[in-house]
Biopython code that builds the backbone (N, CA, C, O; Angstrom):
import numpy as np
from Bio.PDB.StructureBuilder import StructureBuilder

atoms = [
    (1, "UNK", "N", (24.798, -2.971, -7.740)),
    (1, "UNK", "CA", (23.863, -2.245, -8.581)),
    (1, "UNK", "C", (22.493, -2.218, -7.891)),
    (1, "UNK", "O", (21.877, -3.232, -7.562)),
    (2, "UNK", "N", (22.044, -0.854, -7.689)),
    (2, "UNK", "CA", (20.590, -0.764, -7.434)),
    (2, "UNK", "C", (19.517, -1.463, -7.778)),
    (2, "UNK", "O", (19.420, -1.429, -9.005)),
    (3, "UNK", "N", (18.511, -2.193, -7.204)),
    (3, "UNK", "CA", (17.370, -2.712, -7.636)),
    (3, "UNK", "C", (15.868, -1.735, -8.022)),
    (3, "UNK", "O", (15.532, -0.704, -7.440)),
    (4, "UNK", "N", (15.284, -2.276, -8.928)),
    (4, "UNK", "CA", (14.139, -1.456, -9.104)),
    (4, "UNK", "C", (13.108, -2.163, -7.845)),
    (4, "UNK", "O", (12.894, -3.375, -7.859)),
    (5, "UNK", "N", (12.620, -1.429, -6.972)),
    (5, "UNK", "CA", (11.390, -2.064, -6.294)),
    (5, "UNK", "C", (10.043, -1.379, -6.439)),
    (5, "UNK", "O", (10.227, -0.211, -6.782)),
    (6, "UNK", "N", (8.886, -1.646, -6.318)),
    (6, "UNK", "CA", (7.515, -1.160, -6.473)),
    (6, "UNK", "C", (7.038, -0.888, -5.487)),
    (6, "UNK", "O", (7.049, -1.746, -4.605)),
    (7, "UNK", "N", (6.427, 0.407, -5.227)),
    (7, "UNK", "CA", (5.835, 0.632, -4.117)),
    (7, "UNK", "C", (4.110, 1.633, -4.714)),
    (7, "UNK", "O", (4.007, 1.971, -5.893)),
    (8, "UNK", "N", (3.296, 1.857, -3.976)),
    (8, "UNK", "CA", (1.979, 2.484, -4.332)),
    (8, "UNK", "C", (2.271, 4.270, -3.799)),
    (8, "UNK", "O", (3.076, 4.062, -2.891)),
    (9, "UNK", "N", (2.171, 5.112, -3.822)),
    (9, "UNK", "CA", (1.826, 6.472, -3.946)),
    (9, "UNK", "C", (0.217, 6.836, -4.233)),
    (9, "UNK", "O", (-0.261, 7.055, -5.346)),
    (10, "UNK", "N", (-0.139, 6.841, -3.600)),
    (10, "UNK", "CA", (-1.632, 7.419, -3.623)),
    (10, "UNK", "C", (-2.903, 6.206, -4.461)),
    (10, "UNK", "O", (-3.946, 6.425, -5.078)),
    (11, "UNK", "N", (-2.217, 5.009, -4.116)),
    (11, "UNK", "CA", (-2.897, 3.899, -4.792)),
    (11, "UNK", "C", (-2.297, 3.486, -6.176)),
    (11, "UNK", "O", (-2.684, 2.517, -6.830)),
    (12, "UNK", "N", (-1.089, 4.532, -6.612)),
    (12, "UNK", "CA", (-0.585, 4.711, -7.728)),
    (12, "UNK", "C", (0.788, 3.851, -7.693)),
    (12, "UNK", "O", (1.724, 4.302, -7.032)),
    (13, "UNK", "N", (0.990, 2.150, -8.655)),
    (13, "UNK", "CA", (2.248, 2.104, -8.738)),
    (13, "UNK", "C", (3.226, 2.893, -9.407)),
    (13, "UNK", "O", (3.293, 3.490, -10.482)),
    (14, "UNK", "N", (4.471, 2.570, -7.744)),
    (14, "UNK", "CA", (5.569, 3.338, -8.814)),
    (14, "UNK", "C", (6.935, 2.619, -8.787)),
    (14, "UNK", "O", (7.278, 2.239, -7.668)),
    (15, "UNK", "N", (7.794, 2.357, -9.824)),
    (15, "UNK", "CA", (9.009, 2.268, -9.727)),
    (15, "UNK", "C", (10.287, 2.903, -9.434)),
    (15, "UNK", "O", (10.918, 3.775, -10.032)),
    (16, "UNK", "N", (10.449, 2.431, -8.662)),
    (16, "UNK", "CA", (11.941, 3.521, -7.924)),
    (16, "UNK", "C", (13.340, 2.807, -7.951)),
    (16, "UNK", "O", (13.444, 1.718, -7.386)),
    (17, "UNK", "N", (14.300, 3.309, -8.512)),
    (17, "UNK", "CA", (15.659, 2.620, -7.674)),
    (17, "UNK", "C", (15.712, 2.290, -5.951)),
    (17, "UNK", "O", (15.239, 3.000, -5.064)),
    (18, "UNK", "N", (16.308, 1.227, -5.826)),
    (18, "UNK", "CA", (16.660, 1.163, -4.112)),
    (18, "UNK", "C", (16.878, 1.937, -3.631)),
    (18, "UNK", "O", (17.262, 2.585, -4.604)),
    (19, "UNK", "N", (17.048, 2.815, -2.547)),
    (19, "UNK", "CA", (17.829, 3.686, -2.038)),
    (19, "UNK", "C", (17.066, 4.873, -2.352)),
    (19, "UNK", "O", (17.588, 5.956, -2.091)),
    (20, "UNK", "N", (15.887, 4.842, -2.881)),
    (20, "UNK", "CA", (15.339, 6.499, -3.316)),
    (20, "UNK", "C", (14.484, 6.667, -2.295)),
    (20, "UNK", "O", (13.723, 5.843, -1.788)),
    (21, "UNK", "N", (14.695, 8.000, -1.983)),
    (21, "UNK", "CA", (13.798, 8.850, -1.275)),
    (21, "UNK", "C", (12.350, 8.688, -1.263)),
    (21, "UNK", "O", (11.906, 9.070, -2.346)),
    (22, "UNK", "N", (11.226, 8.183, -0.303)),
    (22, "UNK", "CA", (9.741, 8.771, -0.839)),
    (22, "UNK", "C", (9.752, 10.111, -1.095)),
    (22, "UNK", "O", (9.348, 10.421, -2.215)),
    (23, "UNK", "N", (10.078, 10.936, -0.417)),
    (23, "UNK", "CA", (9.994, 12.386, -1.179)),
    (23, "UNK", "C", (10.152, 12.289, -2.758)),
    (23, "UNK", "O", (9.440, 13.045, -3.420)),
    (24, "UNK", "N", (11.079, 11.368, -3.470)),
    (24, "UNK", "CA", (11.361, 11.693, -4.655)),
    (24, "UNK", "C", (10.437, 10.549, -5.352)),
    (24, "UNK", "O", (10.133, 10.742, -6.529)),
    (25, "UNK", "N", (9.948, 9.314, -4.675)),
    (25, "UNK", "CA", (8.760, 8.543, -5.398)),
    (25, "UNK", "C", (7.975, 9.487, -5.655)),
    (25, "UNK", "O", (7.743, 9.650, -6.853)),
    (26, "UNK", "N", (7.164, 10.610, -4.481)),
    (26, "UNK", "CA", (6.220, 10.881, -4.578)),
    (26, "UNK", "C", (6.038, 11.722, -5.877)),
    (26, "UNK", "O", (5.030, 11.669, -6.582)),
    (27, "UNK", "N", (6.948, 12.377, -6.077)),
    (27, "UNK", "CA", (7.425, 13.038, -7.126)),
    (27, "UNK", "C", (7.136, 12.626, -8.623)),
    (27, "UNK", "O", (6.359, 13.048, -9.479)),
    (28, "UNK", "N", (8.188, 11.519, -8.578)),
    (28, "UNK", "CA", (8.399, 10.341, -9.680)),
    (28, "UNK", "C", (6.759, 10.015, -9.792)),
    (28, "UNK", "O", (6.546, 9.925, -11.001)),
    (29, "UNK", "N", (5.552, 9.806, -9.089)),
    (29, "UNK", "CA", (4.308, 9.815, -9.142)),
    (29, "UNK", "C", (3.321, 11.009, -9.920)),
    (29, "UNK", "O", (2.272, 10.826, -10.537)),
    (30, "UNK", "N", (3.794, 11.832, -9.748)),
    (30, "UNK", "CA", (3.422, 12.832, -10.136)),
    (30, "UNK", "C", (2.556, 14.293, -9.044)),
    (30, "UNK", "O", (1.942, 15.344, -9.227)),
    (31, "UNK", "N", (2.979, 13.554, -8.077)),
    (31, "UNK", "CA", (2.399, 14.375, -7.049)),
    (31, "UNK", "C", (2.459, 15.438, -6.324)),
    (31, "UNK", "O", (2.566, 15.206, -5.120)),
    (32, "UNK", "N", (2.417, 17.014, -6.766)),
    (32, "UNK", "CA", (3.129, 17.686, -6.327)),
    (32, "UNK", "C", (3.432, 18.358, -4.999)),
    (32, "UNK", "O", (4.323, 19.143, -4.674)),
    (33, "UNK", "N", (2.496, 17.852, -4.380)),
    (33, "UNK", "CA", (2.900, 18.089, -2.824)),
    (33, "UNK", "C", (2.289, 16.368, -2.206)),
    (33, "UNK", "O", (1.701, 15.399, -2.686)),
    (34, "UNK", "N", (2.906, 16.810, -0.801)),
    (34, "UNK", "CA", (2.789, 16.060, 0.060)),
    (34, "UNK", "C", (1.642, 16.057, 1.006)),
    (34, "UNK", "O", (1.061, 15.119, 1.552)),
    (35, "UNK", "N", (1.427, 17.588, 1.073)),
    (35, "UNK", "CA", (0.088, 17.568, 2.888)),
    (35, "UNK", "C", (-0.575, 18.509, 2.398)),
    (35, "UNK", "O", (-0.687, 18.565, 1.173)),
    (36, "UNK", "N", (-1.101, 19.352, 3.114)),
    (36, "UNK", "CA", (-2.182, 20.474, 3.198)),
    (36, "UNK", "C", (-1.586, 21.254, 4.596)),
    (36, "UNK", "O", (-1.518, 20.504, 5.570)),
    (37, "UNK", "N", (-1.283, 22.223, 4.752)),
    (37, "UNK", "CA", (-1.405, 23.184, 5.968)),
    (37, "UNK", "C", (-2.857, 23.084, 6.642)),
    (37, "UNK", "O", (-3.834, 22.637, 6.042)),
    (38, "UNK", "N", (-2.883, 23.652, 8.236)),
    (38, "UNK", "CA", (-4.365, 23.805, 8.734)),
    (38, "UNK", "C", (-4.973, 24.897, 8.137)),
    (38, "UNK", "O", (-6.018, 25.169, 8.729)),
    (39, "UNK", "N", (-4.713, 25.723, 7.088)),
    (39, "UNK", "CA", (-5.523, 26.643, 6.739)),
    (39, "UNK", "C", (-5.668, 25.889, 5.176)),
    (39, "UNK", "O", (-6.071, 26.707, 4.350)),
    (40, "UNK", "N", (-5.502, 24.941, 4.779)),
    (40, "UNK", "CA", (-5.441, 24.147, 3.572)),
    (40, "UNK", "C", (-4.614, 24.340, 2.487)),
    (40, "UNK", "O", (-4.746, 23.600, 1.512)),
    (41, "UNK", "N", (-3.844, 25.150, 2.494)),
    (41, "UNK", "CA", (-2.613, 25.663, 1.769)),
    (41, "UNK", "C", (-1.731, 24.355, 1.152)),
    (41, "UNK", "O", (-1.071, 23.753, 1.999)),
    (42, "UNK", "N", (-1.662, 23.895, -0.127)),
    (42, "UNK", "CA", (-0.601, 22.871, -0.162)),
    (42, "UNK", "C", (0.386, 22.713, -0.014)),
    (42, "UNK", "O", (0.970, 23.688, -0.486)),
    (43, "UNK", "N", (1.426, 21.675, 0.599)),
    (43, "UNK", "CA", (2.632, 21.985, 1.168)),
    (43, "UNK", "C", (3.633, 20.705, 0.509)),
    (43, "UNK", "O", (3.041, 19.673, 0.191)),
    (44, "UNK", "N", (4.881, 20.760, 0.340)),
    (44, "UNK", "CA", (5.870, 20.196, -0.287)),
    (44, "UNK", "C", (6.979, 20.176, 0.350)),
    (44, "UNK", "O", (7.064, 21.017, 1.244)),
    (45, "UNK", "N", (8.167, 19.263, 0.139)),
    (45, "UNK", "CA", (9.378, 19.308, 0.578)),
    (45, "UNK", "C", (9.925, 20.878, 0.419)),
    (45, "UNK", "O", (9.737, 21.618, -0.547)),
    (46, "UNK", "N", (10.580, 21.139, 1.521)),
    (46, "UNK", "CA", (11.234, 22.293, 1.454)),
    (46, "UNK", "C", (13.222, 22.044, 1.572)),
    (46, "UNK", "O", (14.112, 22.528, 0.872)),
    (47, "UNK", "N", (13.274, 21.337, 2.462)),
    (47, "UNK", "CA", (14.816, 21.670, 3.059)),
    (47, "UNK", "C", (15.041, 20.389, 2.408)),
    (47, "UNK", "O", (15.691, 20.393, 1.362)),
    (48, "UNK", "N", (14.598, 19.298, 2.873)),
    (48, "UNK", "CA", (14.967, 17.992, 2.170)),
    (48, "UNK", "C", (16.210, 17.640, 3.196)),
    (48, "UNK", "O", (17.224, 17.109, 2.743)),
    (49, "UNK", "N", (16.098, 17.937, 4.501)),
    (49, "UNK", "CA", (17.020, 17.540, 5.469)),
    (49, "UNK", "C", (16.115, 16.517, 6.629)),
    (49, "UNK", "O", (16.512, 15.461, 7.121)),
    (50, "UNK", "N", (15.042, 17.078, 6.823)),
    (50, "UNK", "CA", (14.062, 16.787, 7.924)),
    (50, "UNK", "C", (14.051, 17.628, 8.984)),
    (50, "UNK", "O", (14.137, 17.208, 10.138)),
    (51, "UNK", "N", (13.952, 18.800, 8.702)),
    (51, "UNK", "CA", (13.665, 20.036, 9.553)),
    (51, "UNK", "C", (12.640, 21.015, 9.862)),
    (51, "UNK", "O", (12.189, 21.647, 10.818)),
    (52, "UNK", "N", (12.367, 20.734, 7.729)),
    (52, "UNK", "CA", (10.976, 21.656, 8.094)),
    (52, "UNK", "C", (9.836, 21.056, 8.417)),
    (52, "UNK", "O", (8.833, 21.677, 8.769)),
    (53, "UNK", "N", (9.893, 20.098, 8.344)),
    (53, "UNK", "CA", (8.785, 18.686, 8.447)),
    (53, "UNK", "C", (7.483, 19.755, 7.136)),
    (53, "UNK", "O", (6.586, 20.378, 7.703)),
    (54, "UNK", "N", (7.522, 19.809, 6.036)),
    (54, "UNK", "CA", (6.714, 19.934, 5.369)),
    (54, "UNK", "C", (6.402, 18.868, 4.278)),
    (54, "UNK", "O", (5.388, 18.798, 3.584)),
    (55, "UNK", "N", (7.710, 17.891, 4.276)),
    (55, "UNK", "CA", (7.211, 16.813, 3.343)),
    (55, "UNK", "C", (6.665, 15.490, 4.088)),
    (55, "UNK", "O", (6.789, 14.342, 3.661)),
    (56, "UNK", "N", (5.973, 15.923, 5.410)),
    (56, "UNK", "CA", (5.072, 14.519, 6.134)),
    (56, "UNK", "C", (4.233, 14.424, 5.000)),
    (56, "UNK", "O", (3.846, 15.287, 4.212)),
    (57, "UNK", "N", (3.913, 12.541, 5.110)),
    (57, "UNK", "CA", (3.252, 11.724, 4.544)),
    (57, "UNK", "C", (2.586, 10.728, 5.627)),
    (57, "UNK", "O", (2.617, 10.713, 6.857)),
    (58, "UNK", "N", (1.909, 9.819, 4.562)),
    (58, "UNK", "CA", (1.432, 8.607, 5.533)),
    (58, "UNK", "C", (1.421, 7.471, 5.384)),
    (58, "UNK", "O", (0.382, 6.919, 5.023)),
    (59, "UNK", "N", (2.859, 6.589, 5.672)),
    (59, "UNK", "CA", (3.645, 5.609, 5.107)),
    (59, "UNK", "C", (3.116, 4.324, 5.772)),
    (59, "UNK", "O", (3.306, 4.313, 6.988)),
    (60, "UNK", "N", (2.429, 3.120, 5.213)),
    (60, "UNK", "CA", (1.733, 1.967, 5.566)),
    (60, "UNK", "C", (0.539, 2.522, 6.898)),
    (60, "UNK", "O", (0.162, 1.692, 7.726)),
    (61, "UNK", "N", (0.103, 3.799, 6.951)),
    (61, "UNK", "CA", (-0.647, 4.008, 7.870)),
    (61, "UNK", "C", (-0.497, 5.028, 8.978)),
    (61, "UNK", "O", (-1.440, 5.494, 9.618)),
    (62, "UNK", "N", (1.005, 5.382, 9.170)),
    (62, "UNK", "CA", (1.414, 5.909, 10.072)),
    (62, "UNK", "C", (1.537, 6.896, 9.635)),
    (62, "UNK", "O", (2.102, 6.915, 8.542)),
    (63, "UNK", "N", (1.114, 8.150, 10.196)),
    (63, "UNK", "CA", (0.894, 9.611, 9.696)),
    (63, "UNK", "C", (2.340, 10.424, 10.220)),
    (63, "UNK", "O", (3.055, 10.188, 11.194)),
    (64, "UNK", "N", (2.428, 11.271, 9.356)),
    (64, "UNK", "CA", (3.938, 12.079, 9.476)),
    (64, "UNK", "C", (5.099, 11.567, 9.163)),
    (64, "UNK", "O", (6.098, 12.220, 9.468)),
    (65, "UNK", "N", (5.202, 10.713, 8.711)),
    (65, "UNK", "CA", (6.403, 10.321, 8.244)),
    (65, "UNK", "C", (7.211, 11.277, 7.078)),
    (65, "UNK", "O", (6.921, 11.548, 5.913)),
    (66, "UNK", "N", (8.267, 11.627, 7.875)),
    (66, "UNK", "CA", (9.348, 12.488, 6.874)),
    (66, "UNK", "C", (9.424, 12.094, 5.637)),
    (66, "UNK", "O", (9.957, 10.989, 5.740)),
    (67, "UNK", "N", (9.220, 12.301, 4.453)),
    (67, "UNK", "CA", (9.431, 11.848, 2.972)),
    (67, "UNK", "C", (10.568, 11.683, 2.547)),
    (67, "UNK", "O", (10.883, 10.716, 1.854)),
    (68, "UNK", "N", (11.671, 12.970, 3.040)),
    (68, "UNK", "CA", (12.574, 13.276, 2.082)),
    (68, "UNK", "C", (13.450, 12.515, 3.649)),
    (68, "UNK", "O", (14.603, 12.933, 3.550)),
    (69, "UNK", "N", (13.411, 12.144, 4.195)),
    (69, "UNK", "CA", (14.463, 10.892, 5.075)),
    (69, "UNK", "C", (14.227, 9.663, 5.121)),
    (69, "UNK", "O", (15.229, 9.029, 5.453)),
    (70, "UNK", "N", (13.306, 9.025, 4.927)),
    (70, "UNK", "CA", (12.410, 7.669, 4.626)),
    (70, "UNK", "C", (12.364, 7.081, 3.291)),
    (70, "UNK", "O", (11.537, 7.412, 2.441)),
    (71, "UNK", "N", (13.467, 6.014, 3.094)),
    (71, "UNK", "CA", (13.942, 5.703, 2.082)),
    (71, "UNK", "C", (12.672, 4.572, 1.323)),
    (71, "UNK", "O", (11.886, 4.199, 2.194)),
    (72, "UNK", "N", (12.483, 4.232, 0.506)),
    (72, "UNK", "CA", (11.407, 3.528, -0.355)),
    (72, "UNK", "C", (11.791, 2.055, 0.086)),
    (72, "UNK", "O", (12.982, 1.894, 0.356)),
    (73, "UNK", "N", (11.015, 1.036, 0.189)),
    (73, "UNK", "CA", (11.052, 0.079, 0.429)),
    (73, "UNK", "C", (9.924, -0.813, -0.506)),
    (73, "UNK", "O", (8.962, -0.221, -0.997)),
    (74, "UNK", "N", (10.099, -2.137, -0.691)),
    (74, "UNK", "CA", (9.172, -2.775, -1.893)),
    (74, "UNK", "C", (7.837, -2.801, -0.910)),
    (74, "UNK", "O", (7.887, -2.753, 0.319)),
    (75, "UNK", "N", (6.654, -2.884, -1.695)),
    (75, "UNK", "CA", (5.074, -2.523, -0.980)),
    (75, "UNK", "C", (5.001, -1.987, -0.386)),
    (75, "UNK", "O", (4.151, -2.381, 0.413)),
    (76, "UNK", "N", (5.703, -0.452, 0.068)),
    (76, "UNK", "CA", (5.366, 0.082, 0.576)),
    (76, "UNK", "C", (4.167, 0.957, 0.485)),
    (76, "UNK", "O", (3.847, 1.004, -0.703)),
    (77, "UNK", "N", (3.421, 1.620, 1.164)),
    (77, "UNK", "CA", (1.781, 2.382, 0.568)),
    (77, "UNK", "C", (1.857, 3.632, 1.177)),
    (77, "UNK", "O", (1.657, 3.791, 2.381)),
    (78, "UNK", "N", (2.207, 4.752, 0.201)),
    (78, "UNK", "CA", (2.365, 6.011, 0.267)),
    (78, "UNK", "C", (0.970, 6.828, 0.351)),
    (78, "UNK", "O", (0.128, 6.530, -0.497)),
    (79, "UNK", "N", (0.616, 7.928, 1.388)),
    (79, "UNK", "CA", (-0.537, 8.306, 0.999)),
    (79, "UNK", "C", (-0.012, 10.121, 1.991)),
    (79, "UNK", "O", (0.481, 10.517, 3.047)),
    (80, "UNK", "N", (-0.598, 10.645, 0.644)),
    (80, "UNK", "CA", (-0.494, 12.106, 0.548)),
    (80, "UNK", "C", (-1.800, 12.863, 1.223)),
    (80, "UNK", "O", (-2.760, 12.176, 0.875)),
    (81, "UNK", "N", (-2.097, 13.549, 1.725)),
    (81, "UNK", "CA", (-3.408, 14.315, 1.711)),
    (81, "UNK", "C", (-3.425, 15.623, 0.884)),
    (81, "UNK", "O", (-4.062, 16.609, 1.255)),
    (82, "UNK", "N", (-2.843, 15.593, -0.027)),
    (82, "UNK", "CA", (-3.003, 17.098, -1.183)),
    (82, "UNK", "C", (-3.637, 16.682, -2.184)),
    (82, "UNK", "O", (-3.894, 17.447, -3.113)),
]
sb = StructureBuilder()
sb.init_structure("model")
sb.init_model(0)
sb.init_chain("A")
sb.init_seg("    ")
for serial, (resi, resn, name, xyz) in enumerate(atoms, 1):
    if name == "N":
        sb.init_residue(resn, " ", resi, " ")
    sb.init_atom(name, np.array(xyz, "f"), 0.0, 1.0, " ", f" {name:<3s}", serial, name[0])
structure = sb.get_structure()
């Protein structure tokens, strides 16, 4: 059986099953996108494979991290720029 673990989203705790997607924490957060385009356009998961790279994030610091392939882990610190 899945565990609930806690992780932050935009400074925001959240509870997730094990095994869940940040794409779908970020979500579960209330956040509806992930980045900004260079013309500032907001941008969100699209394919949810890791192709379009539109759901990069910035996971304990490290910028671009795929959302929707990067599974949730406990303390982890999610940070969006939208």
């Amino acid at each position: 059986m899945a565990e609930l673990i806690t992780l932050t989203v935009n400074g925001v705790a959240v509870r997730v099953l094990e095994g869940t997607t940040v794409a779908a924490a970020v979500a579960i957060a209330g956040q509806p996108f992930t980045r900004r385009s260079a013309t500032g356009e907001p941008r969100a998961p699209l394919c949810g494979m890791g192709i379009c790279f539109e759901c990069r994030v910035r996971i304990n610091g490290r910028a671009d991290a795929r959302s929707c392939q990067t599974l949730c882990r406990p303390g982890m610190e999610v940070r969006t720029d939208a």
